[in-house]
DRENNUNU-744898 format. One record per residue: residue in one letter; x, y, z of N, C-alpha, C in turn. Coordinates in steps of 0.05 Angstrom, whole numbers, plus 5000, padded with zeros to 4 digits. Layout:
N
AXYZXYZXYZ...
***
This chain:
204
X540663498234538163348230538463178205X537162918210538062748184535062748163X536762688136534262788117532562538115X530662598116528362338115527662318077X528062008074527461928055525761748051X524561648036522561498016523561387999X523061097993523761017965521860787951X521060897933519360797914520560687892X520360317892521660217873519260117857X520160097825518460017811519359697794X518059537815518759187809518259177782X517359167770518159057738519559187726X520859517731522459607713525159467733X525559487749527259177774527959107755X525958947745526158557747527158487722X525758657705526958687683529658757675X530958937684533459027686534858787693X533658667722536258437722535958217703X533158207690532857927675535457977651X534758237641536958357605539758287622X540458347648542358307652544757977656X541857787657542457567661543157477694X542757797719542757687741540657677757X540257377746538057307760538557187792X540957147798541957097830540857357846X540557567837540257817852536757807856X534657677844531857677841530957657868X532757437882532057467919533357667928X532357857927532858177942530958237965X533058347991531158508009531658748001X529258837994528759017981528859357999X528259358022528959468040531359548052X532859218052535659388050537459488019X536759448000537759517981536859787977X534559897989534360217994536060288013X536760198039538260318053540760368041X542160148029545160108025544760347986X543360467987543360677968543960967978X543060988009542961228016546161248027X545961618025548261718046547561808075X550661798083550861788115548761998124X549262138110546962358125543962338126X542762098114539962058111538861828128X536661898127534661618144532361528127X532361268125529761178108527061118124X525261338119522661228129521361088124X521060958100520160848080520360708064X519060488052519860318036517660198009X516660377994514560247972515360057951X513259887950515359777921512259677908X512759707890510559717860510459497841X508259317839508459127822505958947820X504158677807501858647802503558407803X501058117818501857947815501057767787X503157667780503557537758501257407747X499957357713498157107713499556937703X501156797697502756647680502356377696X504856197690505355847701505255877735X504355617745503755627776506755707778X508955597769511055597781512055847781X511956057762512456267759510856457785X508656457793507656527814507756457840X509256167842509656137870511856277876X513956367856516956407859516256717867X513356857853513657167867512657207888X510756917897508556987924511356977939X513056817934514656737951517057077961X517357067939519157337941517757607960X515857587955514057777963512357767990X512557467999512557468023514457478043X516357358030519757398052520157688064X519657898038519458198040518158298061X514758148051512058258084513258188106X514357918106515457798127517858028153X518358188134521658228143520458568158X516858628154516258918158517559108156X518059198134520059398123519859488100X517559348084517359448062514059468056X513459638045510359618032509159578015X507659438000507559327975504559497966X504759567941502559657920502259467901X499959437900499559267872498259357854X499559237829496359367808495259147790X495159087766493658827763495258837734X494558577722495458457699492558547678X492458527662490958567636491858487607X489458357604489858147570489558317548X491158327530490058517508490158347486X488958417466488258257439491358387421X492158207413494058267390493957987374X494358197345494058107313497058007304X497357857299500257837280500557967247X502358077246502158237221502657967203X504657827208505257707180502157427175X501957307196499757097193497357187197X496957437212494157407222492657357246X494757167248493657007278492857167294X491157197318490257267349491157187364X491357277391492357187419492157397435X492357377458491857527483494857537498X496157737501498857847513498257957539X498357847561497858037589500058237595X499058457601500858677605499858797630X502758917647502358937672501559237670X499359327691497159627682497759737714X497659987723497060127736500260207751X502760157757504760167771505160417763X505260537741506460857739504061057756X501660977752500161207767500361037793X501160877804500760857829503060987846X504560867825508261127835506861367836X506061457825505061767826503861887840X501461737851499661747872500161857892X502761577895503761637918506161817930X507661857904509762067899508162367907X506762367897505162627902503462717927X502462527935501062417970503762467984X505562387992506962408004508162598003X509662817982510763007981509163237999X505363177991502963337998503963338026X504063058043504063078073505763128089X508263218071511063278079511762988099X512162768083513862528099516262438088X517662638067519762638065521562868054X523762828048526063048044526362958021X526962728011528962647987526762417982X525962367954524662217945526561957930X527061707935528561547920527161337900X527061427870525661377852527561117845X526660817849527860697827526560557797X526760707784525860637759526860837730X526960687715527160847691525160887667X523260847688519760837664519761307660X520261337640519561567618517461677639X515261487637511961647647512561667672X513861767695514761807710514962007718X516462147691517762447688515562677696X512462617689511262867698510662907728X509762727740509162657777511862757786X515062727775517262917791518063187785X516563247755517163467745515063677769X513063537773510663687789510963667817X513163537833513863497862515263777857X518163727841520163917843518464217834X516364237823514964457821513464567839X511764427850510564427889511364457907X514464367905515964267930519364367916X519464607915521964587909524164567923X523964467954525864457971525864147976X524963967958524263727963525463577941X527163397948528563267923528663057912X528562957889527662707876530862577870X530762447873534262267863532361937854X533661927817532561737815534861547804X534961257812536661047813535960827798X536860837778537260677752537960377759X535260227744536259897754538459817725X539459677725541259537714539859527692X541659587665541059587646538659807629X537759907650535760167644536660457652X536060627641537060897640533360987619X534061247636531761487621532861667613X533761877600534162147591532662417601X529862297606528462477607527962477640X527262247652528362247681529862387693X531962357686534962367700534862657687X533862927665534063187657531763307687X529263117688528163287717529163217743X530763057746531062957772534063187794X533563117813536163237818538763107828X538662867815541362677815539762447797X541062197789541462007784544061897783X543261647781546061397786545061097788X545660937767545360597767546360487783X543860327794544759987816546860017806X549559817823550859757815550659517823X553059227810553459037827553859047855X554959117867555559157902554459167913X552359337908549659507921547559227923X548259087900546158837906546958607910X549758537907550558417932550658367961X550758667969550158677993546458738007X545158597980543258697990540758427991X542358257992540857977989537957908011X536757698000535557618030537757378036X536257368062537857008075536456828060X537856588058537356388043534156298055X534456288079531256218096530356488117X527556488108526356728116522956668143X523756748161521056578178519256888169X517356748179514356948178513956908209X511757078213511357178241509556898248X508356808224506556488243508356308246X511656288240512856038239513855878211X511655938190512755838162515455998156X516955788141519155838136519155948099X519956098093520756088064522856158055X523955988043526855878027526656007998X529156167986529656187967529856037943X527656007921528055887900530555757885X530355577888533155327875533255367847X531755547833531855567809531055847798X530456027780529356207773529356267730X526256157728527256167701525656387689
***
């Protein structure tokens, strides 16, 4: 019998990883298959979450994620959670100055939510964590405590690592290049009405 898995990626700890990394060629990811091409022969993916808030920033910066993010819906294979952006007030120490910093809110408890929902409904065997967000650690510490025949393996995006992750989990191991090589979208992606969407000529 093959082990049924789940994998819950967390897009900004992603995106981030590839940005420090400088590979930004890899940003057009099917994200679906880059969960598959993680697993072993012995597993099946039922699942595909992926975690993230759409952007408020420059139009162009947001067409590049609607865009990403639709190629994904497009391809039915993956499921998207959102959570929202939020402005906070910050002071500059040396001038004084004010401004408003949007920071992305809700993706760790929504990982959790659902990490924990799902373990509840028994829809998987192996949980595939990709992220290296810290606040993480209690939602697997509390699967593997509920569910101790149920296993968390969490997969490190590029350039990120946890300590404390990877001490509750019962494996870890970083993306590698290969893994996202082979894990591209096609350059052109149809949707089920016929629109076409093409991979960004640029990514800044």
């Amino acid at each position: 019998m093959s082990e049924r898995v789940i994998a819950y990626i967390d897009g900004f700890n992603l995106y981030f990883g590839l940005k420090e990394k400088g590979w930004k060629r890899f940003y057009w990811l099917d994200l679906a298959l880059l969960a598959a091409n993680l697993l072993k022969p012995w597993q099946q993916l039922v699942d595909v979450r992926y975690f993230t808030a759409r952007i408020s920033g420059p139009a162009d910066k947001q067409k590049r994620q609607n865009v990403f993010l639709e190629a994904n819906e497009a391809l039915g294979k993956c499921k998207m959670h959102f959570g929202k952006y939020q402005e906070d007030l910050y002071q500059c120490r040396k001038c004084g100055a004010s401004y408003m910093v949007p920071h992305e809110k809700m993706t760790d408890v929504n990982i959790a939510v659902n990490l924990l929902e799902d373990a509840f409904l028994d829809t998987f065997d192996t949980a595939l964590l990709v992220s290296a967000d810290s606040d993480l650690t209690p939602p697997v510490t509390r699967v593997k405590t509920l569910f101790p025949r149920k296993h968390v393996v969490v997969v490190f995006p590029p350039a990120r690592s946890s300590k404390e992750l990877a001490h509750v989990a019962d494996a870890c191991f970083p993306i590698g290049r290969r893994n996202l090589e082979r894990s591209m979208l096609p350059s052109e992606v149809v949707k089920p009405d016929g629109v076409v969407l093409r991979a960004p000529a640029t990514w800044v």
